[in-house]
C-alpha positions as CSV (number, residue, x, y, z in Angstrom):
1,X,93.3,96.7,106.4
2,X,94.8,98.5,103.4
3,X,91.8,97.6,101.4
4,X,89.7,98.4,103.7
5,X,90.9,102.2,103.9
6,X,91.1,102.5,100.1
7,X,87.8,101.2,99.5
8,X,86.7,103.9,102.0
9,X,88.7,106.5,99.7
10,X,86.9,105.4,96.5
11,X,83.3,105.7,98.3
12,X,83.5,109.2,99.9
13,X,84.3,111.7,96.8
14,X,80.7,113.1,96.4
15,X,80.9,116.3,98.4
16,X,84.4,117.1,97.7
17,X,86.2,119.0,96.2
18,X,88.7,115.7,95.1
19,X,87.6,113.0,92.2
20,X,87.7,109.6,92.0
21,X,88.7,108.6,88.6
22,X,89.6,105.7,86.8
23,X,91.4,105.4,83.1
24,X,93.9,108.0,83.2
25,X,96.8,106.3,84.3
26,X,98.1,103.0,82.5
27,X,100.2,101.3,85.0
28,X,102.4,98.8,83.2
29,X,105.0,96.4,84.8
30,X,107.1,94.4,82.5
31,X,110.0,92.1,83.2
32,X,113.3,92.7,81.3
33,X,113.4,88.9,80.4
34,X,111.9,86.1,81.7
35,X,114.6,84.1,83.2
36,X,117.0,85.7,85.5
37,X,120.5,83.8,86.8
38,X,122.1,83.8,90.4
39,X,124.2,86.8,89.5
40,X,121.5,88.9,87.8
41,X,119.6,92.1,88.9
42,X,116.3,90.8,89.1
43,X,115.1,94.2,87.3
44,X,112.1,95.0,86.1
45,X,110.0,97.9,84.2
46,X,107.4,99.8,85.5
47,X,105.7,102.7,83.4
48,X,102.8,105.4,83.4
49,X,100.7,106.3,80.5
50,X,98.7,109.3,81.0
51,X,95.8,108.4,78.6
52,X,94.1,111.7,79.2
53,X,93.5,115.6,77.3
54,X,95.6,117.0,80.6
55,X,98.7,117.0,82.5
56,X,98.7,115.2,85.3
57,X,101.1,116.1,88.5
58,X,101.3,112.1,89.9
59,X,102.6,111.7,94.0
60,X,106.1,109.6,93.1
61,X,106.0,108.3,96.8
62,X,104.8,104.8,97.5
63,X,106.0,104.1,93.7
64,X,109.1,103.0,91.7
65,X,109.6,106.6,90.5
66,X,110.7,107.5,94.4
67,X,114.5,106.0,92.8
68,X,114.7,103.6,96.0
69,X,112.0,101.2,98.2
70,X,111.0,103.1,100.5
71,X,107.3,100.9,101.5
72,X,106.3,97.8,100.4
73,X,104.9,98.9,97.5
74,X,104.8,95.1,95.5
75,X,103.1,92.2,96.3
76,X,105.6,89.2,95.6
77,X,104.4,85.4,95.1
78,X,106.9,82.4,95.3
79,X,103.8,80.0,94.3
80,X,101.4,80.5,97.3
81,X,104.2,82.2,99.5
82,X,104.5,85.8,100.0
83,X,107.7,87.1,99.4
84,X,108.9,89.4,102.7
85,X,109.7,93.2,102.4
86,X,113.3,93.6,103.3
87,X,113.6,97.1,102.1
88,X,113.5,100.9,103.8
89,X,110.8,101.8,106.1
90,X,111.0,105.8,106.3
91,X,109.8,108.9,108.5
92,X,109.3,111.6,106.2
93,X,107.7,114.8,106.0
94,X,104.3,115.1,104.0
95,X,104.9,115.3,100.0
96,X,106.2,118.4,98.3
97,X,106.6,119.8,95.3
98,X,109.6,117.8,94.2
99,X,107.8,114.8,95.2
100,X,105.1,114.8,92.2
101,X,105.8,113.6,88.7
102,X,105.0,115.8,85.5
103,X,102.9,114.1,82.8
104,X,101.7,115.5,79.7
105,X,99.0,114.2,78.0
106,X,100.1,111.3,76.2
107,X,103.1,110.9,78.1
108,X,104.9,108.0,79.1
109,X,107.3,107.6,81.4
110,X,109.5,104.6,83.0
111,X,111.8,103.6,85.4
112,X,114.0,100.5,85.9
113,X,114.7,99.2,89.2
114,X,115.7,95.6,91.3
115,X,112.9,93.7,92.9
116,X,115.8,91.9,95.0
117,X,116.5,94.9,96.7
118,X,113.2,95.2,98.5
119,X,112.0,91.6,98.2
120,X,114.0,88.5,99.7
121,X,114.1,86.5,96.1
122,X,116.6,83.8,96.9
123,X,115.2,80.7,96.2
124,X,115.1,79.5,92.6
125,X,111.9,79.2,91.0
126,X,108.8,80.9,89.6
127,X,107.9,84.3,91.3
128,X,104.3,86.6,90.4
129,X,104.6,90.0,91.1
130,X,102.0,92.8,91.0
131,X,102.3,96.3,92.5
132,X,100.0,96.5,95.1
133,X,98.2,99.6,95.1
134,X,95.4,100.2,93.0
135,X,95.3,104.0,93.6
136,X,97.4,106.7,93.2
137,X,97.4,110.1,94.4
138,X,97.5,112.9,91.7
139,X,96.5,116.7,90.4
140,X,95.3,117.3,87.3
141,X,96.4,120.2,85.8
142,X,94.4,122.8,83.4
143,X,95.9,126.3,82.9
144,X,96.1,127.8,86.0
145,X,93.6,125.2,87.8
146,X,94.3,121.9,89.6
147,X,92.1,119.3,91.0
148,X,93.4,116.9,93.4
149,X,92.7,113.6,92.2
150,X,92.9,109.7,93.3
151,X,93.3,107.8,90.2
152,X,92.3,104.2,90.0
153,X,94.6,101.6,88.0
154,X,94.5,97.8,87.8
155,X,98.4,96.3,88.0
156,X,98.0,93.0,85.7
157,X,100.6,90.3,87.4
158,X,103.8,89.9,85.6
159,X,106.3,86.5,86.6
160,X,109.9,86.0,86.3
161,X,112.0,83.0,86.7
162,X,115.0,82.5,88.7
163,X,116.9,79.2,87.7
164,X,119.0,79.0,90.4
165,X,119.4,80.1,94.2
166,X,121.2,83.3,95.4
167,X,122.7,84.7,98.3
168,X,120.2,85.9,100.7
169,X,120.4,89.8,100.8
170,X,119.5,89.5,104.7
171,X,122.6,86.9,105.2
172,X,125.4,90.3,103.6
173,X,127.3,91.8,106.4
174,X,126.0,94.7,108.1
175,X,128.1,96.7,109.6
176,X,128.1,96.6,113.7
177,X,129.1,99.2,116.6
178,X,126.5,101.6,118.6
179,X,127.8,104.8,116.2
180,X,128.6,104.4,112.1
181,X,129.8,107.0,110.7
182,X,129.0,109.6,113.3
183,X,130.9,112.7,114.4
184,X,131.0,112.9,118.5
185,X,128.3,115.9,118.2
186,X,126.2,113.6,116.4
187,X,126.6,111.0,119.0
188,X,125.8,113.5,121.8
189,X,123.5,114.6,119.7
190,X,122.1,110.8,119.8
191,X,122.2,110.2,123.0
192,X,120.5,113.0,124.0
193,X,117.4,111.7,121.8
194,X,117.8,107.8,122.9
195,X,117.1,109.1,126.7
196,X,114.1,110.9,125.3
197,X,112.8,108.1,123.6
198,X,113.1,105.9,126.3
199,X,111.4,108.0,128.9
200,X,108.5,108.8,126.8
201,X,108.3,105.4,125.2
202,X,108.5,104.2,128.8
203,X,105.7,106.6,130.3
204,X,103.5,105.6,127.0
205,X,103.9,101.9,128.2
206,X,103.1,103.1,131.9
207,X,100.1,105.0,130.8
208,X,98.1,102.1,129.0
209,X,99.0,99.7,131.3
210,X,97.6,102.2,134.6
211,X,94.5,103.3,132.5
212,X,91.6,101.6,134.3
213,X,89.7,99.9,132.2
214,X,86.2,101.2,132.5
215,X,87.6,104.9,131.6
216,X,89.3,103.5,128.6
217,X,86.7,103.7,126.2
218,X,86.5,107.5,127.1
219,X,90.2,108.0,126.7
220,X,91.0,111.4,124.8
221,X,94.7,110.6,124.4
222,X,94.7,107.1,123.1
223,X,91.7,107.4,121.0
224,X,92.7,110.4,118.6
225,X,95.7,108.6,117.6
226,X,94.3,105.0,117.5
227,X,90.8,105.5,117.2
228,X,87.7,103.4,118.5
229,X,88.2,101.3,121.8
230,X,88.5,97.9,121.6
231,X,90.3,96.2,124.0
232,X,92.0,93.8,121.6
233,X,93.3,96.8,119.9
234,X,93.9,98.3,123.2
235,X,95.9,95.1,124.4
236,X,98.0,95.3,120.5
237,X,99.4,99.2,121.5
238,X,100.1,98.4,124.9
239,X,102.1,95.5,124.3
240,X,103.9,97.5,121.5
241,X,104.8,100.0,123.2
242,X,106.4,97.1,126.0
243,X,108.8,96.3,123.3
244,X,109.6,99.4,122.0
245,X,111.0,100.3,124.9
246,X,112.3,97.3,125.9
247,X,114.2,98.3,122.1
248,X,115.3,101.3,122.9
249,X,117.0,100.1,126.2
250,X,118.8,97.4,124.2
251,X,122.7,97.6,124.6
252,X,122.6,96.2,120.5
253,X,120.7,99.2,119.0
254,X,122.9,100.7,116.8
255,X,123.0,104.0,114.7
256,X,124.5,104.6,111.2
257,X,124.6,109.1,110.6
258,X,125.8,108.0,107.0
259,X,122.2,109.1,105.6
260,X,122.7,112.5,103.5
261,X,118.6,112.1,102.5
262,X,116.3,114.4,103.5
263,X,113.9,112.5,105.8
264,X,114.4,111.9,108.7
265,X,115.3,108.0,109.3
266,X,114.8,104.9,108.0
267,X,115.2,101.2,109.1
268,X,115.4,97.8,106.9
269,X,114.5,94.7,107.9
270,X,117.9,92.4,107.4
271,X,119.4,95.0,109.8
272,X,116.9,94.6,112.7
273,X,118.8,97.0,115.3
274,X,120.3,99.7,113.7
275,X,118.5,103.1,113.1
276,X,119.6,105.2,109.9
277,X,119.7,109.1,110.7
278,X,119.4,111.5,107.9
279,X,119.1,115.5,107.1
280,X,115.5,116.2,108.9
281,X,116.4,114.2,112.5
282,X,119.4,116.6,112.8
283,X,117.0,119.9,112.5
284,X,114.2,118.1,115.0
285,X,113.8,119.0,117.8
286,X,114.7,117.0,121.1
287,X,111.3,116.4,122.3
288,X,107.6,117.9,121.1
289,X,105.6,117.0,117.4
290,X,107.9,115.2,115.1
291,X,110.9,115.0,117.6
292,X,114.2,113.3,117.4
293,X,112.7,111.6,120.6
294,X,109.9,110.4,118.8
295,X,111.3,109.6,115.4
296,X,113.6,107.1,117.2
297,X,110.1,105.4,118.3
298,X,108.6,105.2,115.1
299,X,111.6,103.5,113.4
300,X,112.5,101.0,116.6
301,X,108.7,100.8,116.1
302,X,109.2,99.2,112.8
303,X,111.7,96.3,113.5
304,X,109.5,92.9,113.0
305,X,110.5,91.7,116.6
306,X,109.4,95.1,117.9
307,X,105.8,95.9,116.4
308,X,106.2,95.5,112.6
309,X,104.3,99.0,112.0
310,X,103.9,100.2,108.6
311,X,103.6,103.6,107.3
312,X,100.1,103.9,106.3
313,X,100.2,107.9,106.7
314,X,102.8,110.4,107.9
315,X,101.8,114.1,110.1
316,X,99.2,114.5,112.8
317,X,96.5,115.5,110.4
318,X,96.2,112.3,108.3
319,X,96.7,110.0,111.7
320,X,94.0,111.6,113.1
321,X,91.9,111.1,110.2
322,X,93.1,107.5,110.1
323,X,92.3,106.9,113.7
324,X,88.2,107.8,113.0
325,X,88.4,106.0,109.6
326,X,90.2,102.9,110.3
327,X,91.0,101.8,113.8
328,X,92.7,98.7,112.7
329,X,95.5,100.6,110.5
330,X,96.3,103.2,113.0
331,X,97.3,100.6,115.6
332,X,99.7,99.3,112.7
333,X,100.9,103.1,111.9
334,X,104.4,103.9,112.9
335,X,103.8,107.9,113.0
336,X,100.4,107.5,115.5
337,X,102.6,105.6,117.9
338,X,104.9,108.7,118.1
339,X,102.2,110.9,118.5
340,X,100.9,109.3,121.2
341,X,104.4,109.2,123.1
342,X,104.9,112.8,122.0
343,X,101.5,114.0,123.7
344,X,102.4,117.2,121.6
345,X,99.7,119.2,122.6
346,X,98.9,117.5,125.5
347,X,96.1,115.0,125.9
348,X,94.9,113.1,128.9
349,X,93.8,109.4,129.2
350,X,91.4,110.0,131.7
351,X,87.8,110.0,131.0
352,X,87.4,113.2,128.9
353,X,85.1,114.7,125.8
354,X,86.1,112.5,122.6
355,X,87.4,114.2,119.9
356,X,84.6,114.8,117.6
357,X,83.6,112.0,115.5
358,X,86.1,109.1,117.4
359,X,84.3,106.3,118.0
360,X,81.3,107.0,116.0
361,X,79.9,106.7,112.5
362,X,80.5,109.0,110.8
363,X,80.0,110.9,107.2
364,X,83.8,110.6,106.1
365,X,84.0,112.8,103.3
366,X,85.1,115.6,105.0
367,X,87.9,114.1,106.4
368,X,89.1,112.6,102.7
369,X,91.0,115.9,101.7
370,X,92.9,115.5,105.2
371,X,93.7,111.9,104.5
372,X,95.6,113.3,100.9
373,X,97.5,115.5,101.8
């Protein structure tokens, strides 16, 4: 599905105003030795080269330069295994300013960081990693003038060896209770937002499952946020939105306020019912576009036992975009399910108009500036 969508990218840059190019970025990743012990950070390097005449503003999210996993941003081998991401899934707003890296021509910068504290590498033995993108988002900057850019770059695979097992980071203690580190206004605050969540989560759920089938196809509400009908995909968002709320009504969800990030929350996989609130959820509002109601859907969302969504795209505009240009991610996209429970503006799932271009084929080109923002 990811490749999919970037391939998509790469093919639709003739009428716009944004460029495909290739060879101004050297992505490099390079272990700090080859063998690593129990008790060692399995760190490695990873580094950009911009190999071009001008400075390059580079999106840090999604890569190494972000100072934390935040998405699984590296495909991990143990032989013919994939490794598991255990790391941070996030809510977030769409990229600023402080979000982009400066590179002057020639420039190269680096950034050390611990594969072990995204990827479960506990088993000794030979491991291949690669990062798994083979785009990044970027402007190009001349004078006054910049051009929004997706930049291919090829990742060549690097491996390290671990000689001997290690403590699972899934098996370390995570702290347990409904409320960590939360003052009681944050905890009214909180449960304010977890009955929120579970009625809208709950009505999603009753929605889907009422919707006759023969006015599906036609459905204004589901198909902006999850594109083209298809009952299989269909069948996938109903039965995720079953066990998010059937999450959200579990006496074991927990939440930890410790978070002084600004996002909005994030979830990790080795602690599969607690929800991490940070700055943004605490400015939210209760209910509405990007809620504290609805942010506690998209990260319950994530949990692996709940629907294992990924965050493809964050805001309204892109998941629209994603919806008409690939179906398949957007019933996989945390921030389209909370949309959809939202229903901020308000859209029915009766038989209605389509939004223009759902379900059809479609020119995508002028959706691509949309899809990078």
């Amino acid at each position: 599905m990811k490749t999919t969508r970037l391939l998509w990218l790469l093919l639709c840059f003739v009428s716009t105003n944004t460029l495909a190019q290739s060879g101004e970025l050297q992505l490099t990743l390079s272990p700090l030795k080859q063998s690593y012990q129990e008790q060692d950070s399995l760190t490695i390097e990873f580094s950009l080269r911009n190999t071009s005449s001008n400075s390059l503003r580079v999106l840090k999210r999604g890569t190494p330069f972000e100072g934390s996993f935040s998405t699984d941003m590296f495909e991990v081998m143990f032989g013919k295994v994939l490794v598991p991401y255990i790391g941070r899934r996030v809510k977030r707003r769409p990229p600023g300013e402080a979000d982009y890296l400066r590179l002057l021509p020639g420039e190269r910068v680096s950034t050390r960081f611990d594969l072990s504290r995204g990827y479960e590498m506990d088993r000794a033995g030979l491991y291949t990693v690669r990062y798994r993108d083979n785009i990044l988002k970027a402007f190009r900057v001349t004078g006054a003038v910049k051009t929004r850019l997706v930049i291919q770059v090829q990742s060549s695979s690097i491996t390290l060896q671990l000689i001997e097992d290690r403590p699972p980071l899934s098996s370390l203690e995570i702290s347990t209770g409904n409320f960590v580190a939360c003052s009681v206004p944050q905890q009214s605050t909180l449960n304010d937002s977890l009955t929120s969540a579970q009625t809208i989560a709950l009505q999603s759920q009753q929605i889907l499952n009422s919707t006759p089938t023969a006015v599906r196809p036609g459905a204004q509400r589901y198909i902006t946020w999850f594109g083209q009908y298809q009952s299989s995909r269909y069948s996938t968002v109903t039965s995720n939105f079953q066990n998010i709320s059937a999450a959200l009504v579990d006496p074991e969800l927990s939440f930890d306020c410790s978070c002084n990030e600004d996002i909005y929350a994030y979830v990790v996989s080795f602690a599969p019912k607690k929800v991490f609130l940070c700055n943004i959820f605490w400015q939210a509002p209760l209910v509405g576009t990007d809620s504290r109601a609805g942010t506690l859907i998209h990260e319950v969302s994530h949990f692996f036992a709940v629907a294992n969504t990924a965050d493809y795209v964050y805001g309204q505009t892109d998941c629209k975009a994603l919806a008409i240009s690939d179906p398949d991610s957007a019933i996989d996209n945390a921030d389209s399910h909370e949309y959809f429970a939202e229903n901020t503006p308000f859209l029915s799932m009766s038989s209605g108009s389509v939004p223009s271009g759902a379900g059809a084929t479609i020119n995508p080109a002028p959706w691509l500036l949309l899809l990078l923002e």
